[in-house]
N, C-alpha and C positions, 0 to 999 in steps of 0.2 A: 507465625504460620509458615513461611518461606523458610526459617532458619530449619524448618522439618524437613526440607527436602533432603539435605545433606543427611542427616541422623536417619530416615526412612532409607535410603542407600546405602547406609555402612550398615544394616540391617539384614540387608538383602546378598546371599551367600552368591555366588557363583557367577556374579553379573559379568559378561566381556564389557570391554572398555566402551565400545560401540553403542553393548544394552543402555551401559548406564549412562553417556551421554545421551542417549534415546529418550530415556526416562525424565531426565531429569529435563532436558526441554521442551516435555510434552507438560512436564507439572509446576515449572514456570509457564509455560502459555497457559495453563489453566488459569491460576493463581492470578495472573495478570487481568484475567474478565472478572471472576468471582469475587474477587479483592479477599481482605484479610476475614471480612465475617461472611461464612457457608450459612446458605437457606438455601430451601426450596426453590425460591425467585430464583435466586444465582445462579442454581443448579442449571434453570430451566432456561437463562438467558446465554449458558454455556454449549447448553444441547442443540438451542438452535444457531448458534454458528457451526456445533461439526454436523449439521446436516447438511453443509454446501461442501462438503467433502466427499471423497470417495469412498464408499463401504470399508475395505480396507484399512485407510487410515483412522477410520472413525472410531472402529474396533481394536484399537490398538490404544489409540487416547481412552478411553474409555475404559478399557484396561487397566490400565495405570490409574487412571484416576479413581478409578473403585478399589486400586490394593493400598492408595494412599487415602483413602476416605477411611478407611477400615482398621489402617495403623492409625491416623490420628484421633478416631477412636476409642479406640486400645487404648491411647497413652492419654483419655481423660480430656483430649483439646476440642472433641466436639462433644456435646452431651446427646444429639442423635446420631444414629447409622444411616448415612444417606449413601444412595447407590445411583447410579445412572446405567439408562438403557438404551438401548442402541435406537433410535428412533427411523419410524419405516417412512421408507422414502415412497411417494405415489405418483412420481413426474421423475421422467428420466432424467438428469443432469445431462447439463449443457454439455457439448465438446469443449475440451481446452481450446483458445484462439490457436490460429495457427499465423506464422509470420510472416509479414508481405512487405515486398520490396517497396521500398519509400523513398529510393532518390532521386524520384521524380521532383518532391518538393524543394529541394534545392536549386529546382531549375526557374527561369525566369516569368512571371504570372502579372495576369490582370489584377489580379487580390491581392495584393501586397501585404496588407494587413492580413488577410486568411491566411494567406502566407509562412506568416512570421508567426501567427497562434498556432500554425500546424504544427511547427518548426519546435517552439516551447514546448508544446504536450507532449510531441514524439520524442525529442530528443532529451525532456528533461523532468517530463512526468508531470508535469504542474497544470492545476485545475483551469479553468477558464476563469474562473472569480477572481483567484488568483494571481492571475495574470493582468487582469482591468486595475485590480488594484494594488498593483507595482508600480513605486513610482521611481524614477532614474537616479534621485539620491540612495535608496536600495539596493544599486548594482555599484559594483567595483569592478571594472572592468581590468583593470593591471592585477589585480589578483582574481579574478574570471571566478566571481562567486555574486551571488546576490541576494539577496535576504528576505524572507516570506516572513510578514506579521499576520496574526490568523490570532483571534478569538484571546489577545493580550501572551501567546505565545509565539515566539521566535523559532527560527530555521535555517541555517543557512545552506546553500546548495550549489554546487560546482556548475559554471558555465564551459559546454564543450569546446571546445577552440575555436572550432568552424562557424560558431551562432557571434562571435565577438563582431565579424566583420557588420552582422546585421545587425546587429544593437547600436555600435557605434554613432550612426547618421542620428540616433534617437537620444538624444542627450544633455540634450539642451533645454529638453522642454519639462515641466512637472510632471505626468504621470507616462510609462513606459507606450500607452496608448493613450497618448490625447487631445483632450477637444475642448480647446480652448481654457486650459487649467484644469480640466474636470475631468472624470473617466467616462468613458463608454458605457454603457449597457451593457447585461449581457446578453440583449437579441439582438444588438446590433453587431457581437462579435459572434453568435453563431449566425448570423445572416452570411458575415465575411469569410468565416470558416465552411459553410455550407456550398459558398460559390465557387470557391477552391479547388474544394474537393472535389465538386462535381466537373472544375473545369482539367482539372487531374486524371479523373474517369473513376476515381475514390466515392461515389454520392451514397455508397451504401456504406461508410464509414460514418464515424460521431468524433467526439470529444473524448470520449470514455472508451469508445475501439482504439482512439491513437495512445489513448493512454497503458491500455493492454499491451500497445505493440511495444512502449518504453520497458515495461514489465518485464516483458518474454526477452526483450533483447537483453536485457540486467539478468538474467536466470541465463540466456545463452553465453554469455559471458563471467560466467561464475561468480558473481556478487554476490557476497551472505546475505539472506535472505532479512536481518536485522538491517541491515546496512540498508535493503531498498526502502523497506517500511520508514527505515530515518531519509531518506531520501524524499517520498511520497508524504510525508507528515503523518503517517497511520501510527496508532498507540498500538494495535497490536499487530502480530505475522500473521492471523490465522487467515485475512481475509485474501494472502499473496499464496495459499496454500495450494489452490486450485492450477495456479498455474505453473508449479513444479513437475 
């Protein structure tokens, strides 16, 4: 099914270079939810990720994916003609986050531990779970990388410079937070991360707002937008689409 993409292009006359890289990574991020066999379900579990998109973009993927529904088709690979429709939105979509200044957390706190989870999620994207269950043989700190296992899959992820000096003092011990050999909870690390914030004047932030803010700073800084999803441990881009 993927090897179509190519052959469904070199079909297609007059494409600028632009289009057809357009195209064709609109019908890899298709392809990649759908997988290799098209149904109805597929269809419909495709539609409802480009409803968290913008009108615009939605009609554009949508596009594409109906002139490639239509060629594979044609060329016998599906035995139905399936079409997709633009589905109506009934709730205004959210504003994109906007970005707020966070060097306050590098300053000195009563929450040391809220802290240092603020510090992880803003600076490096990683979940709170995630983080509980990091343990310090997972980090290399001479090569400033450290390792997420997640569900018998691996990740590796770059440490910023600045976070080395706060990891250091933690090193000794089995898990990256821990208590007594064992991890924390996770209400005991949003309790730590909630005190922070509020002691910051941040209380109307989360876990998942700091993580927005790693997002939007990775898009302000021109990061391909695969590179973040490999960063973030996401299987696909569409869900990093919103905030381009």
């Amino acid at each position: 099914m993927r090897e179509g993409i190519s052959v469904f292009l070199e079909e297609k006359q007059g494409l600028s270079i632009n289009s057809r890289q357009a195209y064709k990574y609109d019908l890899e991020q298709f392809l990649d939810i759908v997988g290799e066999r098209i149904s109805e379900t597929s269809l419909k579990i495709y539609q409802a990720q480009l409803s968290k998109l913008k009108i615009s973009a939605q009609k554009r993927k949508i596009s594409a994916c109906n002139q490639f529904l239509y060629f594979l088709y044609q060329k016998g690979k599906l035995e139905n003609f399936y079409r997709l429709d633009l589905v109506k939105q009934t709730e205004k979509k959210a504003e994109k986050p906007a970005l707020i200044d966070l060097e306050s957390f590098w300053q000195e706190s009563n929450y040391p531990e809220g802290r240092l989870l603020a510090l992880l999620i803003s600076e490096m994207g990683l979940l709170p779970s995630e983080i509980l269950a990091l343990e310090v043989a997972d980090i290399n700190l001479n090569f400033q990388v450290l390792r997420i296992t997640k569900a018998s899959q691996q990740r590796v992820v770059a440490i910023p410079t600045d976070l080395i000096s706060e990891l250091e003092p933690l090193m000794k011990q089995t898990y990256l937070f821990d208590r007594v050999g064992k991890p924390y909870s996770r209400q005991w690390a949003f309790r730590q991360l909630e005190s922070f914030l509020r002691e910051k004047g941040f209380s109307d932030l989360s876990a998942q707002a700091l993580r927005e803010q790693f997002i939007l700073r990775q898009f302000e800084n021109k990061v391909d937008l695969y590179e973040i999803a490999k960063k973030l441990g996401l299987k696909t881009v569409l869900t990093l689409e919103k905030y381009r």
